[in-house]
C-alpha positions, 0 to 999 in steps of 0.5 A: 817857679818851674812846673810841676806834673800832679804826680809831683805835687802836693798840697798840705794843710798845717792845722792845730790849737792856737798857738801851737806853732804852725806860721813858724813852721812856715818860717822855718821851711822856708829858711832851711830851704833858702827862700829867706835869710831870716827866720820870721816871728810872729811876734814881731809881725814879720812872717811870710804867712801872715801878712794881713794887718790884723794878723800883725797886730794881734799876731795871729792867723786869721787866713789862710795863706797858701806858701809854695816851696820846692824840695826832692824835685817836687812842690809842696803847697803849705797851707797855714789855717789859723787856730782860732776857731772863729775863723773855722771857715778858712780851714773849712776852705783849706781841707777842701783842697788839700790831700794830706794834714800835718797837725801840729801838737804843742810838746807843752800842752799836749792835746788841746780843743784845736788838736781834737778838732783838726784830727776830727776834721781830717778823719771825717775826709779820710784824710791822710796825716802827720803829727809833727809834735812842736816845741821839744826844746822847752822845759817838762816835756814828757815824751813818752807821757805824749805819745801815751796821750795820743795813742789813748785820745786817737787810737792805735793808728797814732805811730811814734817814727822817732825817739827825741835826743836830749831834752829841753834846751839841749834838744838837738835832734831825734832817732829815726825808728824807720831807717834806724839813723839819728838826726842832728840839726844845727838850726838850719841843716841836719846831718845824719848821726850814729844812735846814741849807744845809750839810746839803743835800748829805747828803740827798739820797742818804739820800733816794734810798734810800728812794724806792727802797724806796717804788718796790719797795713798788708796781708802778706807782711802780716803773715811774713811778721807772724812768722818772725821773718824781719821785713827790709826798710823798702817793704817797711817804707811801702807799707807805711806809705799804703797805711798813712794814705789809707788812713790807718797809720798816723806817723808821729814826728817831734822837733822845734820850729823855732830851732828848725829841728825835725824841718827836713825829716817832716818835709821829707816825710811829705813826700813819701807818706803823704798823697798827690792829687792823682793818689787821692782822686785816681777815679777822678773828681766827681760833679755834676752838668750845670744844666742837666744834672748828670753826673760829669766825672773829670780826670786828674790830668793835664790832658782833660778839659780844665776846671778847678775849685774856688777855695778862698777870696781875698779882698786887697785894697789896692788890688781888688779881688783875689780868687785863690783856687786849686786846678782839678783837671786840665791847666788854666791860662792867662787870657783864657775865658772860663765858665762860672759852672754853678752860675753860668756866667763867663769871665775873661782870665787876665794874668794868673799868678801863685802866691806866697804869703801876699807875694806874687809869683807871675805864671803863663798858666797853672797845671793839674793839682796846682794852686793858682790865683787871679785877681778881678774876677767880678762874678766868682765867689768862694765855693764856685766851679770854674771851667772850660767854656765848652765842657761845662761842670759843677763841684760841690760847694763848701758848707760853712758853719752857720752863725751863732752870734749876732752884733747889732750895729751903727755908723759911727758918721751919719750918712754912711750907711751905703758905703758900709753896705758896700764894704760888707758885701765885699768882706763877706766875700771874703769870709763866707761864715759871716753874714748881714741881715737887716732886721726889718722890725728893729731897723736894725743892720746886724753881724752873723758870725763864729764870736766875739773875735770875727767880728771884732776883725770884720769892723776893723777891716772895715775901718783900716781897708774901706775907711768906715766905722761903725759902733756895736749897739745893743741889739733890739728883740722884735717883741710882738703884743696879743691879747689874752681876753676880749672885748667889745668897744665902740669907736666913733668919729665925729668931727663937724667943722664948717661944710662937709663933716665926717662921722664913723661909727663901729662896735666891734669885739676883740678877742683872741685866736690862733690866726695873725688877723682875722675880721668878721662882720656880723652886720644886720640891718644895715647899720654900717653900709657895705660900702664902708666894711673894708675901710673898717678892716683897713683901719684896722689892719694899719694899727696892728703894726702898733701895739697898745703897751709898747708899740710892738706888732700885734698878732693873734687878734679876731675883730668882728664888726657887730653894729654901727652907725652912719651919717647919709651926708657926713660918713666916709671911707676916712671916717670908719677908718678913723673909727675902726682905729679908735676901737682898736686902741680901746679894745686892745686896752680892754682885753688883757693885753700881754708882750709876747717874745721869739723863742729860739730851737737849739741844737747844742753839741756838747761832750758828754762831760759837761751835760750837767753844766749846759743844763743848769745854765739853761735853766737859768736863761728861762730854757727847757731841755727837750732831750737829748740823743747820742752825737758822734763818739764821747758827745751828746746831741741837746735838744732845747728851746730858750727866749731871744733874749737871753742867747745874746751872748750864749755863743761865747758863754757856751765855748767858755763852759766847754772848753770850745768842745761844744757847738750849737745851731739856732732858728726862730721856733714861735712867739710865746707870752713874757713873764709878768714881771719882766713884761713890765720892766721891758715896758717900762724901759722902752717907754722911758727910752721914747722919752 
């Protein structure tokens, strides 16, 4: 592949709903423009896009995979994201580093979740858009009735550049609004047509729309449109690139990825509307030196030193590591050392390649705006800078999304325990939105991810890519246990047995407070020799890892040591320790013990809609809503607090009842006392387990 200067390159994100057809647009682009001799499907697991095991067997994208083409002596750099919102991160990846979105819509469907996310996402980063509405060649499409959608689920932005010709399977092609042409394919190339003569009464108010649009794009061609004066298709043609790249035109195209119609016009609608790196960072990307903090501003230009941006890491079972990343200025060399920027390490570059799909194109070195990959970079992670050893800089990083449920889980085999910690650190790598914790209270190595799905995917790799299995187990609460009133106990140790003997003996009160542990001694007279107090706390504070109703830790707790006794031959440190232990038993017995559980804050985000919904279920999860704020347009912050226990599955109970539209965030908040009635249920269960 020969270079391209970053005037003519672009990098495009495919974004939608599952399902909407973004991988067989990829195939489609790539058949037309003679890459391959086949169009590849999904379902039969042989497109360029996906290639992951996975992906061919549930026969969705799960990666991002990047897919470099050439057309009008530029290149274009696809970037298929899935549509799964469990893998939200790739596309979190893949927006960092793309300037311009094409977002797909399914002509059957119409909006769905993933179309409002994707259009979300893109207008949080001003990011210039197409939608490209698939699937025109399936039955009841109603075209008008989507654009309608559109325009009153996004705005007066949402601008139709073309009328469909024929409906349903006799979908053949569209009239293109702009240039006033028809376009006929034949499932591989198009050709420019006359419109339809009973078509040309349809034109004409679609075309008024967007000449409108191109007239709010400028002053000048506002005053000449209020002036009745006719623009020419070169004014037309600027002020919709100078509206698309500002965001406040949104063009909309129509066509079918599986016939490859609409292919040429989409790409070369890329070209003229949507930005190169240059047209979205003309002042330059912006970070900050590792060691000093000041601001470090790095042209978009070969001639400035060379730093880019780690957007994804793929882990290759032969290969090892891939760093995929975009080049923000300057170019990248085979053999060159680079800097970790935001890590201060040095790496040695070997060779650096493109990829298309899981193909590897060889490449001596990788320009401005491009992407390129390397393998076997040990130190760099998703996220990081790397740049010239001699001009340090750091970007800012990706913020991924927090997980929101957790899996606990097993070997399937004893004995592989650190092989699978070893195989999760590197898959986590890979996918920065999951996480792994071991829980030190349960014992427990859990999964933090976006759902059911994700995790689903990271145990399969971890059984097709590193040969472990693992089982997913019933995740563990770490209750603690307190006591609710107080008590005043002896304990004494006593034990004689031949030679020396051992005697200990404590009266001490249990009461509770608001502290973890604290111990006073009111000891008058000398009744417990000063010597032996601190073996009295330390017996103590060895039993308040165990508690008396279910062996949870005990927290809360105020022993004072009020009287004792002591033998001058037979007493020991060991004895009071003994003896403090026996107190505490007695005394946590006495006092009304109570099992206390994790209350969680949430901060859920739903639409406006589904309030009525969210709050009856957390009524029934043992919840309290604390109330409530405005989110962003349509949908509402809720402020609540629930048990541990019952969130278990509220990830994937919350994404039913809203369609996927709603969202939350989850920390531990305190310890409160569980209701008596499950209290007991809990105790006996684990009691009965022990046994």
């Amino acid at each position: 592949m020969k270079d391209y200067k970053v005037d003519k390159i672009r990098n495009v994100a495919l974004l939608g709903h599952g399902g909407s057809g973004k991988t067989t647009l990829v195939e489609a682009m790539l058949y037309s423009l003679d890459y391959t001799n086949r169009v590849g499907k999904v379902q039969e697991g042989n497109t360029v896009s996906d290639f992951d095991k996975e992906e061919i067997a549930r026969k969705f994208s799960i990666g991002t995979s990047v897919v470099p083409l050439e057309w009008h002596d530029s290149k274009y750099n696809i970037l298929d994201t899935p549509g799964y919102f469990d893998f939200i991160g790739e596309v979190f990846g893949s927006l960092r580093i793309a300037g311009g979105a094409v977002i797909l819509v399914d002509a059957t469907s119409g909006i769905q979740v993933g179309t409002e996310k994707a259009w979300k996402f893109t207008e949080k980063r001003n990011m210039p858009k197409i939608i490209y509405i698939n699937k025109m060649d399936k039955e009841n499409v109603n075209y008008i009735e989507l654009i309608r959608e559109l325009k009153e689920k996004f705005g007066k932005k949402v601008a139709p550049f073309c009328i469909p010709m024929g409906e349903g399977l006799d979908f053949h092609g569209f009239v293109n609004v702009v240039d006033l042409i028809g376009r006929e394919y034949d499932g591989k190339s198009c050709k420019d047509v006359p419109i339809p003569e009973d078509m040309q009464q349809k034109v004409n108010p679609v075309r008024d729309m967007l000449i409108e649009s191109v007239a709010e794009s400028n002053e000048e061609l506002l005053e000449k449109y209020f002036e009745g004066e006719e623009f020419t298709i070169d004014e037309i043609h600027d002020g919709l690139r100078k509206g698309v790249l500002n965001g406040d035109i949104v063009p909309v195209l129509v066509g079918s990825a599986e016939k490859g119609v609409g292919i040429h016009t989409l790409l070369n609608m890329m070209y003229e509307y949507l930005p190169t790196p240059y047209d979205m960072h003309k002042d330059g990307y912006h970070g900050v030196h590792p060691d000093t903090g000041v601001e470090e501003i790095r042209e978009v230009s070969p001639e400035a030193p060379f730093s880019a941006f780690v957007f994804k890491t793929m882990v290759d079972s032969f290969i090892g590591k891939i760093s995929l990343f975009k080049v923000y200025s300057g170019r990248i060399r085979k053999d060159q050392e680079i800097l970790i920027g935001n890590k201060g390490e040095v790496e040695k570059v070997g060779s650096i390649f493109m990829l298309r799909g899981k193909n590897q194109i060889e490449a001596d070195h990788i320009e401005t705006g491009d992407i390129g990959a390397i393998a076997k970079l040990a130190k760099v992670e998703t996220g990081d800078t790397i740049c010239d050893i001699n001009y340090p800089v750091m970007y800012d990083g990706i913020k991924f999304p927090k997980p929101c449920l957790y899996k606990a889980i097993e070997p399937a085999s004893k004995g592989d325990e650190e092989k699978i910690s070893s195989a999760l650190h590197r898959l986590v790598e890979e996918d920065p939105t999951f996480i792994i914790e071991r829980n030190k209270e349960t014992k427990q190595l859990l999964l933090g991810g976006q759902g059911v799905m994700q995790i689903s995917v990271i145990t399969n790799k971890l059984s097709n890519i590193f040969g472990v299995s693992v089982d997913i187990i019933e995740q563990k609460i770490p209750y603690r246990e307190t006591i609710k009133g107080s008590a005043t106990v002896q304990g004494k140790h006593k034990k004689q047995s031949g030679g020396s003997g051992q005697y200990g003996d404590v009266h001490i009160k249990f009461e509770h407070c608001p502290d973890e542990f604290l111990f006073e001694e009111k000891i008058f007279g000398g009744s417990v020799p000063k010597q032996y107090i601190p073996a009295v706390e330390k017996g103590l504070k060895d039993c308040l890892h165990k508690g008396v109703l279910a062996g949870y830790p005990v927290v809360n707790l105020k022993a004072t040591l009020l009287d004792g006794s002591y033998h001058p031959v037979d007493s020991n440190e060991m004895a009071f320790k003994m003896a403090a232990s026996i107190a505490f038993k007695k005394g946590m017995e006495q006092a009304k013990p109570v099992l206390l559980e994790p209350i969680m804050k949430m901060e859920i985000v739903i639409p406006d809609e589904y309030m009525g919904d969210i709050m009856g279920d957390m009524n029934k999860r043992r919840g309290r809503i604390l109330g409530m704020e405005p989110d962003e347009k349509g949908f509402q912050k809720v402020l609540a607090e629930a048990p541990q226990a019952e969130l278990f599955t509220y990830a994937t109970d919350l994404r039913s009842m809203t369609q996927a539209r709603g969202f939350f965030n989850i920390d531990f908040l305190r310890y409160e006392e569980v209701p008596m009635q499950l209290a007991v249920k809990i105790v006996e269960e684990i009691k009965s387990d022990k046994h």
